[in-house]
Structure formats: structure tokens, C-alpha cells
C-alpha positions, 0 to 999 in steps of 0.5 A: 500500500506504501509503495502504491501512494509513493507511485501515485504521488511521484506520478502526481509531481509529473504537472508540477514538473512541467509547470516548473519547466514552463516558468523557468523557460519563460523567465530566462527568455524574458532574461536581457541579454542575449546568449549569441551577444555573451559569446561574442563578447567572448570570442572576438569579432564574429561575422553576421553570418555566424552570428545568425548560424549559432541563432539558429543552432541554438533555436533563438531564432524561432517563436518563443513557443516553438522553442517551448515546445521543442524544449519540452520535447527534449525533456519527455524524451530525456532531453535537456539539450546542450549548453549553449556556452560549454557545447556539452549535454546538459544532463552530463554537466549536471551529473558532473557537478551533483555529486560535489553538491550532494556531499557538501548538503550531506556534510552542512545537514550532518553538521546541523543534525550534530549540533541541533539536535543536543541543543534542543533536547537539553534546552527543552529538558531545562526550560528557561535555565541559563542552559537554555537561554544561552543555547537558543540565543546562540541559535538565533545567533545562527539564524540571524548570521547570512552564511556568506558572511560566516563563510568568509569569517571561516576563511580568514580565521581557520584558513588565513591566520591559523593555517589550519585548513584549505581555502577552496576546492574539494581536495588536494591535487596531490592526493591521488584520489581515484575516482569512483562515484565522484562523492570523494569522502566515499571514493576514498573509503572505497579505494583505501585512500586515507590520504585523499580521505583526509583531504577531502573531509578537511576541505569539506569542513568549512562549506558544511560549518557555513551552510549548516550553521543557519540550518542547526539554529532552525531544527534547535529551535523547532525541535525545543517547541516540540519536545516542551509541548510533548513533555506537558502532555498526558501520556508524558504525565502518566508515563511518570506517574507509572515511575518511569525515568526521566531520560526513558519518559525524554527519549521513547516517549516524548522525543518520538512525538516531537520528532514530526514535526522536526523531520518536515523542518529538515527534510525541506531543509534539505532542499534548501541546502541543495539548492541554496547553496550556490553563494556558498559554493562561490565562496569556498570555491567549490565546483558543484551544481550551484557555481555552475548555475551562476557562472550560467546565469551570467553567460545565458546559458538557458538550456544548463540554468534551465535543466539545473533548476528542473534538478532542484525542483525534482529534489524538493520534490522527493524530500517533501515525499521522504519526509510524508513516508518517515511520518508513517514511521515515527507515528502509524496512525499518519496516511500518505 
């Protein structure tokens, strides 16, 4: 029965996707500037032959809504086309770039989770303690602080004056990594490359501390409401009466209705992160999907900002649907 709502509710996102596709087409069109113009800013003096030549390789020089339609055709076939400043298929440029930015949103969320998730529970546990006010300003510290910001104080302190880690990149050149998956932190395990394996959680500490820090302030905070409003509530009360220990009455019985609405906080933060992060990864110098998004926004590139976008709408898409099928699993009694 799970499976069937799953199925039935990606094949539901099918619209959305589309109208997602639609917008974004109409958008980047209404974009000024002009692809051809960028290139040839790029390359020199360029004939009007030439100049008409590459309008029509690339379809500019048909109807808007022709264009729409032969875009859509590309995708019911598969088919995000080729970008119009790196002559490559889309979708292998996304697929050359995804990995980098799912390991650095799976390092900020690990980094988020390890903080957020302490905080809250000891916050709520002594409500209005010198604990809890320290612990919820620092969070609101967390929210208030743009990540770029905090990035580029990461910078100067860890990387500039004490020297203690890298400033950009993913690895170091030296570090003879072979890769697998492209995800380097799991490349390294799977060859026994504990060289590269250092290298590449060092580099990837800053850009996860700096992503994740406005995400650990979030869950810290949602996850105190939550667990202060299960902690007054009557089977928390009778679980008490009954003798139970406070940490048994804290982590089974109260923490596991608390944790709700906590997942849907992180789960559509976990869309955030992977498609947020395009500052972040400017910043760190880090070669994933968002910094090809910008260096393609500035180019006009319409066919890679247009297919990058259709990524992150599909994975916000399949957080929200994770977090409907963890529902089932922290409380039964939830329907799909």
C-alpha cells in the first residue's frame, strides 16, 4: 500500500514538473541579454553570418513557443539539450557537478543534525535555565548570521591566520584520489585512500560549518517547541506517574512525538541546502551544481540554468515525499 501512494504521488509531481519547466523557460527568455551577444563578447569579432548560424543552432531564432515546445520535447524524451556556452549535454554537466553538491548538503545537514539536535533536547529538558537561554540565543545567533558572511569569517580565521585548513576546492591535487562515484569522502573509503580521505573531509569542513550553521539554529529551535509541548502532555504525565525515568519518559516517549514535526523542518531543509547553496559554493570555491548555475546565469546559458533548476525542483520534490513516508514511521496512525 506504501509503495502504491509513493507511485501515485511521484506520478502526481509529473504537472508540477512541467509547470516548473514552463516558468523557468519563460523567465530566462524574458532574461536581457542575449546568449549569441555573451559569446561574442567572448570570442572576438564574429561575422553576421555566424552570428545568425549559432541563432539558429541554438533555436533563438524561432517563436518563443516553438522553442517551448521543442524544449519540452527534449525533456519527455530525456532531453535537456546542450549548453549553449560549454557545447556539452546538459544532463552530463549536471551529473558532473551533483555529486560535489550532494556531499557538501550531506556534510552542512550532518553538521546541523550534530549540533541541533543536543541543543534542543537539553534546552527543552531545562526550560528557561541559563542552559537554555544561552543555547537558543546562540541559535538565533545562527539564524540571524547570512552564511556568506560566516563563510568568509571561516576563511580568514581557520584558513588565513591559523593555517589550519584549505581555502577552496574539494581536495588536494596531490592526493591521488581515484575516482569512483565522484562523492570523494566515499571514493576514498572505497579505494583505501586515507590520504585523499583526509583531504577531502578537511576541505569539506568549512562549506558544511557555513551552510549548516543557519540550518542547526532552525531544527534547535523547532525541535525545543516540540519536545516542551510533548513533555506537558498526558501520556508524558502518566508515563511518570507509572515511575518511569526521566531520560526513558525524554527519549521513547516524548522525543518520538516531537520528532514530526522536526523531520518536515529538515527534510525541506534539505532542499534548501541543495539548492541554496550556490553563494556558498562561490565562496569556498567549490565546483558543484550551484557555481555552475551562476557562472550560467551570467553567460545565458538557458538550456544548463534551465535543466539545473528542473534538478532542484525534482529534489524538493522527493524530500517533501521522504519526509510524508518517515511520518508513517515515527507515528502509524499518519496516511500518505
Amino acid at each position: 500500500m506504501r509503495l502504491i501512494k509513493i507511485t501515485e504521488r511521484l506520478l502526481a509531481a509529473i504537472p508540477l514538473m512541467i509547470g516548473v519547466a514552463v516558468v523557468v523557460f519563460i523567465f530566462m527568455r524574458l532574461t536581457p541579454g542575449d546568449p549569441v551577444d555573451v559569446m561574442m563578447g567572448q570570442g572576438g569579432a564574429v561575422s553576421e553570418g555566424e552570428v545568425e548560424r549559432l541563432r539558429a543552432e541554438f533555436n533563438l531564432d524561432k517563436p518563443i513557443h516553438e522553442q517551448l515546445l521543442l524544449f519540452l520535447g527534449g525533456l519527455a524524451r530525456g532531453d535537456m539539450g546542450n549548453s549553449f556556452s560549454r557545447q556539452l549535454p546538459v544532463a552530463k554537466l549536471i551529473g558532473e557537478r551533483l555529486p560535489a553538491t550532494i556531499e557538501l548538503a550531506l556534510g552542512a545537514m550532518f553538521f546541523a543534525l550534530l549540533i541541533a539536535f543536543p541543543i534542543g533536547i537539553l534546552s527543552a529538558v531545562k526550560q528557561n535555565s541559563t542552559v537554555d537561554r544561552v543555547s537558543m540565543g546562540t541559535a538565533f545567533l545562527g539564524i540571524s548570521m547570512p552564511s556568506f558572511w560566516l563563510g568568509i569569517v571561516l576563511i580568514m580565521l581557520f584558513s588565513v591566520r591559523l593555517r589550519w585548513l584549505p581555502v577552496q576546492g574539494r581536495i588536494d591535487y596531490d592526493a591521488g584520489l581515484q575516482t569512483v562515484t565522484g562523492f570523494y569522502v566515499l571514493d576514498s573509503l572505497l579505494t583505501g585512500n586515507m590520504a585523499a580521505l583526509r583531504s577531502s573531509i578537511r576541505h569539506l569542513i568549512l562549506p558544511s560549518i557555513a551552510l549548516g550553521a543557519g540550518v542547526a539554529a532552525i531544527v534547535a529551535r523547532v525541535l525545543r517547541s516540540s519536545l516542551l509541548e510533548a513533555l506537558r502532555s498526558d501520556y508524558v504525565k502518566l508515563a511518570r506517574a507509572k515511575g518511569a525515568s526521566e531520560n526513558r519518559v525524554v527519549m521513547k516517549h516524548a522525543l518520538r512525538n516531537a520528532l514530526i514535526p522536526t523531520v518536515t523542518v529538515v527534510g525541506l531543509q534539505v532542499g534548501v541546502l541543495l539548492g541554496g547553496n550556490m553563494i556558498i559554493e562561490t565562496v569556498f570555491g567549490w565546483p558543484g551544481l550551484g557555481r555552475l548555475v551562476v557562472d550560467s546565469i551570467f553567460n545565458r546559458d538557458f538550456p544548463l540554468v534551465q535543466g539545473a533548476v528542473l534538478v532542484y525542483a525534482f529534489t524538493f520534490i522527493i524530500a517533501n515525499l521522504a519526509v510524508d513516508v518517515l511520518y508513517t514511521f515515527l507515528n502509524p496512525k499518519i496516511e500518505m
